[in-house]
C-alpha positions as a printed Julia matrix, in Angstrom:
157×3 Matrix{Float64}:
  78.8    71.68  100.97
  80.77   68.76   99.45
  82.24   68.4   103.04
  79.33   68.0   104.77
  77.55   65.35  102.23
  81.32   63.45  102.55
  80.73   63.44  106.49
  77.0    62.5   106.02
  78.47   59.5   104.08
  81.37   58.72  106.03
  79.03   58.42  109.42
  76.29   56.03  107.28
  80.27   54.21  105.81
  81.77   54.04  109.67
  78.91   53.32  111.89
  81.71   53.9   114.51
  82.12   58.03  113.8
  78.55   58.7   113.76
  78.0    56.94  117.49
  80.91   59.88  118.72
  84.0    57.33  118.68
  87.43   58.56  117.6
  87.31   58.83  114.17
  90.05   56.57  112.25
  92.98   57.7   110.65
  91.78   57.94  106.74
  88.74   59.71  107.54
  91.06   62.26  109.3
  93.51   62.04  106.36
  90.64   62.88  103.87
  88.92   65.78  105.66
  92.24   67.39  106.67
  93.11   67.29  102.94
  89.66   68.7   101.78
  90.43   71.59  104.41
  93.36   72.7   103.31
  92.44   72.44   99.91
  89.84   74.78  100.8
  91.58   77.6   102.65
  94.43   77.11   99.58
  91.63   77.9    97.2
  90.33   80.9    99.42
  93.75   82.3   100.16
  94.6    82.14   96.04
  91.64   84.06   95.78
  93.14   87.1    97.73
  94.65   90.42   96.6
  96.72   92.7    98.24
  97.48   95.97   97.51
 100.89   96.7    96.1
 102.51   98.67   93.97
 101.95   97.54   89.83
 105.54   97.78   89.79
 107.48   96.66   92.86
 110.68   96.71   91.53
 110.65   99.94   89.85
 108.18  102.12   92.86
 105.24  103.9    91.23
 107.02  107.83   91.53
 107.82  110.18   88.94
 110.17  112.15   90.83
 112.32  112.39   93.07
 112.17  112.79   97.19
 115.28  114.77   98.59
 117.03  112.66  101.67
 116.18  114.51  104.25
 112.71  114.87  103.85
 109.16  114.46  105.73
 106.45  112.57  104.25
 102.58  112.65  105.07
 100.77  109.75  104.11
  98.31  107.27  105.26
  97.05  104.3   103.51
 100.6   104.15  101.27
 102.74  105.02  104.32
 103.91  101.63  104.37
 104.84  101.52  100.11
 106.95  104.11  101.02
 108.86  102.07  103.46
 109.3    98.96  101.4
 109.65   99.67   97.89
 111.94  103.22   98.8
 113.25  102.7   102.11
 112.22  105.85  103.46
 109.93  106.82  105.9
 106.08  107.83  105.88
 104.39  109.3   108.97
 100.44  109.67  109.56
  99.47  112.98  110.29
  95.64  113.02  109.23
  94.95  111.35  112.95
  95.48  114.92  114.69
  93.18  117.77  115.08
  94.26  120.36  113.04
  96.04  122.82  115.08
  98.3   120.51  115.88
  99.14  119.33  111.97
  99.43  123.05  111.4
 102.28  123.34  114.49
 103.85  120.08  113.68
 104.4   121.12  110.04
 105.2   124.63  110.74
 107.52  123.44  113.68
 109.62  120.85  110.7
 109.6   124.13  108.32
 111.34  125.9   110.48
 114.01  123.41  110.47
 114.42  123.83  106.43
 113.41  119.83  106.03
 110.81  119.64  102.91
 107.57  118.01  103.34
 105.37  116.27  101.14
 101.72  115.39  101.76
 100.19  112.57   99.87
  96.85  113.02   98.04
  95.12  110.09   99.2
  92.02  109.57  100.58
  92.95  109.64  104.42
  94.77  112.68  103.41
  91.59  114.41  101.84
  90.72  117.2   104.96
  93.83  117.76  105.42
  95.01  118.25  102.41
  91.9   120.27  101.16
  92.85  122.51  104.23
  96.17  123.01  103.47
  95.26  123.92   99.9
  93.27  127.0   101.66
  96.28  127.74  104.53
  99.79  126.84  102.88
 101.36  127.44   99.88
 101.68  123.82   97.55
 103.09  122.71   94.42
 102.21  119.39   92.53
 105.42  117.6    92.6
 104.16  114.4    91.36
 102.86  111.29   91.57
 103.37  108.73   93.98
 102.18  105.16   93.83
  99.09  106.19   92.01
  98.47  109.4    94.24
  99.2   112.89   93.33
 102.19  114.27   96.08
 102.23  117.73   97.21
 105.36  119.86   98.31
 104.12  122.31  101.23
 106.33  125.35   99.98
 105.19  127.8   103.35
 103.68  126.49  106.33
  99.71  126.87  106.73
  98.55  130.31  107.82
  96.34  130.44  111.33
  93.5   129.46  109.8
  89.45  128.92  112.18
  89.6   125.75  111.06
  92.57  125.14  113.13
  91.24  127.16  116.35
């Protein structure tokens, strides 16, 4: 609002900006300073979600190397504050979940599933179809180890 009263006084100031000619130099100074101010005090406003602790990651345990992780939301926390990798698998029906983790069991490579809340169905599911253990917490998230792969379940018909 204090913008628009200091154009309203600016075109009764310079009779020249309020006719439509160019306007001059410290008017343009002025109002490019009151803009940026402006987005500066929006943008300090901001959060963004990161981890409390981004130099020490939010996990109580420990992933092994050569591990899958199912996440959603905090697939990317997993990338930049432990260098590993996250993939989203709450996006696919549920037969094919159930294939793709059976399919990476089969292999012997431990999987983890992430109790957030994109991970919710599928992880309420997989409480019904698979064996899991609580193997801790992860950036404020419980983290499940899938011990057997999911059992043919309707759900996934």
């Amino acid at each position: 609002m204090a913008v628009f009263l200091f154009i309203r006084a600016a075109n009764v100031r310079f009779p020249a900006c309020h006719r439509g000619e160019a306007v001059g130099a410290p008017l343009k100074i002025i109002l490019g300073a009151a803009v940026v101010g402006a987005v500066a005090l929006i943008a300090g406003t901001l959060t963004f979600p990161v981890s409390r602790n981004w130099q020490h990651p939010d996990i109580d345990f420990s992933i092994p190397p050569r591990s899958v992780v199912w996440a959603g939301n905090t697939s990317g926390y997993f990338y930049v504050f432990l260098a590993r990798q996250a993939a989203v698998l709450n996006l696919l029906d549920a037969a094919s979940q159930d294939a793709l983790i059976t399919a990476i069991a089969r292999d012997g490579v431990p999987q983890y599933v992430i109790a957030e809340p994109d991970n919710e169905p599928m992880l309420d599911r997989l409480k019904e179809t698979a064996e899991l253990r609580m193997a801790g917490e992860a950036f404020g998230y419980g983290m499940f180890e899938i011990l057997s792969p999911p059992r043919p379940s309707a759900a996934a018909n």
